[in-house]
C-alpha positions in Angstrom: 123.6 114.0 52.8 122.7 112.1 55.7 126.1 110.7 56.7 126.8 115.3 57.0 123.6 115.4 58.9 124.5 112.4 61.0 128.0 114.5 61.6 126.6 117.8 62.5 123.7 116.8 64.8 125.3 116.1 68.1 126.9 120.1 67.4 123.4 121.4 66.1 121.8 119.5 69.4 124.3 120.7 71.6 124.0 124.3 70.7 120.0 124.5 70.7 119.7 122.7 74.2 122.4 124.5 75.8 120.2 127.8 74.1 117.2 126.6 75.6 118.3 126.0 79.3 120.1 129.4 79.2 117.5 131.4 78.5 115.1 129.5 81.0 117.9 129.9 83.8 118.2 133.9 82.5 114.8 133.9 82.9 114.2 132.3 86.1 116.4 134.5 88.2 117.3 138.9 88.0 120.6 139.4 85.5 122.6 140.2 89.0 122.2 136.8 90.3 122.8 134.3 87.9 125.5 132.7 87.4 125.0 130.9 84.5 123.4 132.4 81.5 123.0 132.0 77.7 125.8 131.9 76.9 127.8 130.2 79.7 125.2 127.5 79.2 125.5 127.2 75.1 129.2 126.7 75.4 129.0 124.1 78.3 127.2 122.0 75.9 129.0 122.2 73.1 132.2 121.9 75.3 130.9 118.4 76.5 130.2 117.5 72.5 133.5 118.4 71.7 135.2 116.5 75.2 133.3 113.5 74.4 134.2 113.4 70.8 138.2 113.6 71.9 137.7 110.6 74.2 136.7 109.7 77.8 140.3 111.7 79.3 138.9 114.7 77.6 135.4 114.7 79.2 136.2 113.4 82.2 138.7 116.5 82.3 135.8 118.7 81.2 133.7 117.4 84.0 136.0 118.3 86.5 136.8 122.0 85.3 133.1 122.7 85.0 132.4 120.9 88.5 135.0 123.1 89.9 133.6 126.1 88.4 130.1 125.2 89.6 132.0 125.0 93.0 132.8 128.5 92.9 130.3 130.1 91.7 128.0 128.3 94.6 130.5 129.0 97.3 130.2 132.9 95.8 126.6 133.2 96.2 125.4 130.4 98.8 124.6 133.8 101.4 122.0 134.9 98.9 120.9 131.9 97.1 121.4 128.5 98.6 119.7 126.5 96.1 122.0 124.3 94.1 119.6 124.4 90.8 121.7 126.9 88.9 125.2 124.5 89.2 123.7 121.1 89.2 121.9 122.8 85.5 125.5 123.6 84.2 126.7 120.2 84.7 123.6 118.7 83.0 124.2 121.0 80.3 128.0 119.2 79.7 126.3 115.6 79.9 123.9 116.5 77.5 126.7 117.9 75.0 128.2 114.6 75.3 124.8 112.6 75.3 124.2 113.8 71.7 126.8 111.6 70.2 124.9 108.5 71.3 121.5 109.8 70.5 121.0 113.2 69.7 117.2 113.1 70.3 117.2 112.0 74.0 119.6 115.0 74.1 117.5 117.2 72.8 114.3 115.5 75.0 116.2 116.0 77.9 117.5 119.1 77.4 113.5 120.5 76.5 112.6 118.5 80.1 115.4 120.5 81.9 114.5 123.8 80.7 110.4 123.3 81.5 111.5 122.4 84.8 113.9 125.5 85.4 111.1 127.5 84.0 108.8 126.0 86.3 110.2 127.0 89.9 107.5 129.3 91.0 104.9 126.8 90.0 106.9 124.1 91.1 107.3 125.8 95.0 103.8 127.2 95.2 102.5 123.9 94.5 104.9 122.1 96.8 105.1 124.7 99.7 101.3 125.8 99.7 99.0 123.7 97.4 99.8 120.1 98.8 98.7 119.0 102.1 100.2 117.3 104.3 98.1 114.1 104.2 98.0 114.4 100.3 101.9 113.9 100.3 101.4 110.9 102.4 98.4 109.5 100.7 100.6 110.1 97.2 103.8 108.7 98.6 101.5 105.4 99.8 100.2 104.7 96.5 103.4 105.0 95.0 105.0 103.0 97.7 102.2 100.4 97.0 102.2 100.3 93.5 106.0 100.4 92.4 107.7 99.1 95.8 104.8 96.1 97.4 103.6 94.8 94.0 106.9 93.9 91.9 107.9 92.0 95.0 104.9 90.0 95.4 105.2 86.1 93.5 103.9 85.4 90.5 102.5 81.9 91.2 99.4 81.5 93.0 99.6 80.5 96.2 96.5 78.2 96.5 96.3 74.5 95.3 93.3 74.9 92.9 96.0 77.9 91.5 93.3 81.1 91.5 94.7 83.4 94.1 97.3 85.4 92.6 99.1 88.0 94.5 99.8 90.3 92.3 96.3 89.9 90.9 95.1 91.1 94.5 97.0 93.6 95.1 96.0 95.3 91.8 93.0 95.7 92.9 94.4 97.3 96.2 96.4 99.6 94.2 93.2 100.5 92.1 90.9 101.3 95.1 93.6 103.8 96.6 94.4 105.3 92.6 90.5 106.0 92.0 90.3 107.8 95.8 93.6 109.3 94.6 91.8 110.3 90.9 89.0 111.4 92.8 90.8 113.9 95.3 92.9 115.4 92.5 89.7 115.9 90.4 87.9 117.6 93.3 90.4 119.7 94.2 91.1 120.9 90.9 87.2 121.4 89.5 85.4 121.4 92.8 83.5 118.7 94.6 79.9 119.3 92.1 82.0 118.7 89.1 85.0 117.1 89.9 83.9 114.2 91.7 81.1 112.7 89.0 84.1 112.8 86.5 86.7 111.2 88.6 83.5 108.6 89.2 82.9 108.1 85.7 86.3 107.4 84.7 87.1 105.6 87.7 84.6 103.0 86.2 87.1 102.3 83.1 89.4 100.7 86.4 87.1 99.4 88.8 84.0 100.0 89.3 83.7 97.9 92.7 86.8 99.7 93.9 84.9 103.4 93.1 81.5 101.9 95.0 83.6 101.7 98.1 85.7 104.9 97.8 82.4 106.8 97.7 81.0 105.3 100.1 84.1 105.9 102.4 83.5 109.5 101.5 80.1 109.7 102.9 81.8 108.4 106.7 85.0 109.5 107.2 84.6 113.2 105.1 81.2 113.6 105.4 80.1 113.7 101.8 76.5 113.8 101.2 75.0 110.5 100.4 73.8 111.3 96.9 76.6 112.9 95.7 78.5 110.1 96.7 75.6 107.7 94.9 75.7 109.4 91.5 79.3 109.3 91.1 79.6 105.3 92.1 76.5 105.4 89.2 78.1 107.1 87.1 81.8 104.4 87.9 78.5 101.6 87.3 77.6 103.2 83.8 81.5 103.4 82.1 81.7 99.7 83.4 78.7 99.0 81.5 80.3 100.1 78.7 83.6 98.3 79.5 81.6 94.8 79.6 79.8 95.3 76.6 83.7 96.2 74.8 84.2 92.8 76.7 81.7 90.9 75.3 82.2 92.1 71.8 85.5 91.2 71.7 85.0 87.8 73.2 81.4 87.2 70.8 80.2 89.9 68.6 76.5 88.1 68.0 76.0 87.8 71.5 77.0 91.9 71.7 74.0 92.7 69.1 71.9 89.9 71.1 72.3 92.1 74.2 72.5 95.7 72.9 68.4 96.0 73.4 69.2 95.1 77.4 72.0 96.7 77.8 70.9 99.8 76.4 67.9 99.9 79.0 70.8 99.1 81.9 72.9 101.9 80.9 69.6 104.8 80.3 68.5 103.5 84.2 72.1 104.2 85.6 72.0 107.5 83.8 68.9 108.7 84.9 69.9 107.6 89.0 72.7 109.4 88.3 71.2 112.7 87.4 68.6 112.2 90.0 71.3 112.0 92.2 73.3 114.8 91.2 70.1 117.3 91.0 69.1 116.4 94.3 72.9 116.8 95.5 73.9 120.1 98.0 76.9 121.8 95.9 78.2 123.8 98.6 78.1 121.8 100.9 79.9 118.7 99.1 82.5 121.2 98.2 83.3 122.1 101.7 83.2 118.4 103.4 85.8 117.3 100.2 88.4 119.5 101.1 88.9 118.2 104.5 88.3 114.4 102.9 91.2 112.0 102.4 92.0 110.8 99.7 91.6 106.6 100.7 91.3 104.1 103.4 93.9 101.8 103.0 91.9 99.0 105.3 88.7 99.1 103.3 91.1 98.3 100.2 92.3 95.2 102.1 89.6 93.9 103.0 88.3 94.5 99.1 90.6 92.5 98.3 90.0 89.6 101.2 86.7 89.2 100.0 87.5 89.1 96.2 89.9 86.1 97.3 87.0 84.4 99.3 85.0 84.3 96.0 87.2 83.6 93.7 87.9 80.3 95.8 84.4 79.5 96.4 84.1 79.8 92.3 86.5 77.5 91.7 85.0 74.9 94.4 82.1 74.9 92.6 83.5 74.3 89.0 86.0 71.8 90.2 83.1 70.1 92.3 80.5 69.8 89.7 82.3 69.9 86.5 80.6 71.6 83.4 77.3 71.7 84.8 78.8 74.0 87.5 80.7 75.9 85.3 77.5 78.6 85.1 77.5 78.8 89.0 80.7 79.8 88.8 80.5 82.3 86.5 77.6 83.7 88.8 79.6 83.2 91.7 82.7 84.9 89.9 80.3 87.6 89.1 80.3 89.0 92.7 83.7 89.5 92.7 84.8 90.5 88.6 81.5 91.0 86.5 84.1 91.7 83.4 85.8 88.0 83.5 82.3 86.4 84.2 80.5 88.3 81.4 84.1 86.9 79.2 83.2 83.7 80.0 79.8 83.3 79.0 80.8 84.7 75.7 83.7 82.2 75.6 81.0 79.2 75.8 78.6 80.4 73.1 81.5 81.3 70.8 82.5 77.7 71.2 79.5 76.3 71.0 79.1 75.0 74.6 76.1 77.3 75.3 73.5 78.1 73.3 72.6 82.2 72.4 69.3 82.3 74.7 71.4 80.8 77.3 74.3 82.9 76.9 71.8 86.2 77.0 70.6 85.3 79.9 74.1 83.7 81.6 75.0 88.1 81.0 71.6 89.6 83.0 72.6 86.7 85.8 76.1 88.4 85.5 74.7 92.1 86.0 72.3 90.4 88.7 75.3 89.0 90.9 77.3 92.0 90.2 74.3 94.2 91.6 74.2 91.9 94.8 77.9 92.1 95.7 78.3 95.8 95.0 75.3 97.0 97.2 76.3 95.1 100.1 79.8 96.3 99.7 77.6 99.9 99.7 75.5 99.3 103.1 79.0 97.9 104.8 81.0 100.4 103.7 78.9 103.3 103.7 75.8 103.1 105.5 72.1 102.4 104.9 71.5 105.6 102.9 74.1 105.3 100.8 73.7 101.5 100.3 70.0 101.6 99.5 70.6 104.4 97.1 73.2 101.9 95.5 70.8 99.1 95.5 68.2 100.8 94.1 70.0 102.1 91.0 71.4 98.7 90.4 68.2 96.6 91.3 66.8 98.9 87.9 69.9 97.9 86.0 69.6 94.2 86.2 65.7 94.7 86.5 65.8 96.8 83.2 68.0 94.0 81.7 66.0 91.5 82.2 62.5 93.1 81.3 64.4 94.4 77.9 65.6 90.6 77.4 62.2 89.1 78.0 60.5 92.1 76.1 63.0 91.2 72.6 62.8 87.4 73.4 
């Protein structure tokens, strides 16, 4: 039964993409003009199947028939169509015919793919022709240019003696401030700056929080965005990587977790409620206006992000190098300004060995929150003014502060 089903799927496969494709070309343009239908289409593939399965003369003899036929039907009707969609779709039809001998459900994958995106032509050129911007297509194509071109390139080994700067460690964090501007534009654009931007905040938080503090605050200079709209979605960024460090420390030590649920609890009810105050004292309209003008990142301010995460993360490993495991806690402070995560990892690390004792450890994570408020509200008054940075500090001075008190208050 199988070996028969084995036999008959690259025909079956065949048949039902070439079906598929036909009807979505039939479909996407008036009887009168297309060239390729149905059935032209359904008999393409199958003809590849068959080609392939007589040997490579036969296909390659197939290919050149149907490429000259797809010749001649473009040189017909170039005058009233010159798009090339309709032939280049008849040859993928043969090379999917053939395809389905080696694996008859990429074929089929594929041929689904081909046919949503011949379906999709008026979408597809609205979008292209009259949604995107122009500095949206730039913006996308640096991000893309950044994240699959610049970082596979960059070494692997670090490239400091005490072996802590990392390249491609950096430039992740490049990559992530210009992806949560990127999330953040998208987001507006498609659910409006009141709505849109708190989600793409929230979310951004899962990546980098640090990274969404100074996208916001960006926002508030170069597009105008009212400073507590801009506050209450870098809250919001603050309260998702709560919840990311606690994952964190649960993973890493799951006593010292329900040691610090109490205080973390309190952190996370402060940053909500600074995020709602934020958001109800917000202007909706006029946040949706400034975002549509606003781009989508500042490539410098990511740069420099990452300049400064360098300078700490050397100045971290000074210290522990310097004063051996007595400075190991310093440096999970100072480590804390730049990644609260790793800091918050490392603490939990110690007490699951041993080498620091619970109380220590629950405090070690509120010095963690504490050096992770410092660093992120003066990232907030440099980046994007005094407004926005003492709205920042505030809301985070209540987070550690609630921390602490919550700690004290269960100790």
């Amino acid at each position: 039964m199988l070996q028969h089903w084995s036999g008959t799927a690259p025909w079956i496969v065949s048949l039902g993409v070439g079906l598929l494709i036909g009807v979505a070309s039939e479909r996407r343009e008036p009887a009168q003009r297309s060239s390729a239908g149905v059935r032209t289409h359904a008999l393409t593939a199958l003809l590849g199947c068959m080609a392939w399965s007589l040997g490579t003369e036969a296909f390659v003899a197939a290919m050149l028939l149907v490429g000259a036929l797809a010749v001649a039907a473009y040189w017909h009707s170039a005058r009233r169509d010159p798009g090339l969609t309709g032939e280049v779709v008849l040859l993928f039809s043969l090379t999917l015919g053939a395809l389905s001998h080696q694996s008859a459900a990429t074929a089929a994958a594929l041929g689904v793919l081909c046919a949503l995106l011949v379906h999709s032509k008026g979408v597809l050129q609205r979008w292209s022709r009259e949604l995107l911007r122009e500095h949206e297509l730039r913006d996308g194509l640096l991000l893309a240019a950044a994240a699959l071109v610049v970082m596979p390139l960059l070494p692997q080994q670090p490239v400091d003696p005490w072996g802590v700067l990392r390249l491609p460690t950096l430039w992740r964090l490049v990559v992530l401030v210009m992806a949560v501007g990127m999330l953040g534009h998208v987001l507006t654009r498609a659910l409006g700056a009141r709505w849109g931007q708190p989600v793409a905040g929230f979310f951004s938080g899962f990546a980098s929080s640090t990274a969404a503090v100074v996208h916001f605050g960006q926002s508030t200079r170069s597009a105008g965005q009212p400073w507590t709209a801009a506050c209450a979605c870098a809250m919001l960024s603050q309260l998702a990587s709560l919840g990311l460090l606690a994952a964190v420390l649960g993973a890493a030590s799951m006593p010292l977790l329900l040691a610090m649920l109490v205080p973390l609890a309190a952190a996370a009810l402060c940053l909500a409620a600074a995020a709602a105050l934020c958001l109800w004292r917000a202007p909706a309209q006029d946040a949706t206006v400034q975002a549509q003008a606003a781009q989508a990142f500042t490539l410098s301010q990511a740069l420099l992000l990452a300049a400064v995460m360098a300078l700490v993360a050397l100045l971290a490993s000074w210290l522990q190098q310097l004063f051996g495991s007595a400075g190991v806690l310093a440096a999970a402070g100072i480590a804390a300004l730049a990644e609260a995560h790793a800091a918050a990892a490392s603490m939990a690390q110690l007490h699951s060995s041993g080498s620091l004792s619970l109380a220590m450890a629950q405090w070690g994570c509120v010095a963690v929150l504490t050096a992770s408020t410092l660093a992120k509200s003066g990232l907030a008054f440099v980046v994007g003014g005094w407004r926005y940075g003492m709205g920042i500090g505030l809301g985070l001075v209540s987070m550690a502060a609630a921390a602490a008190l919550a700690l004290w208050w269960q100790n």
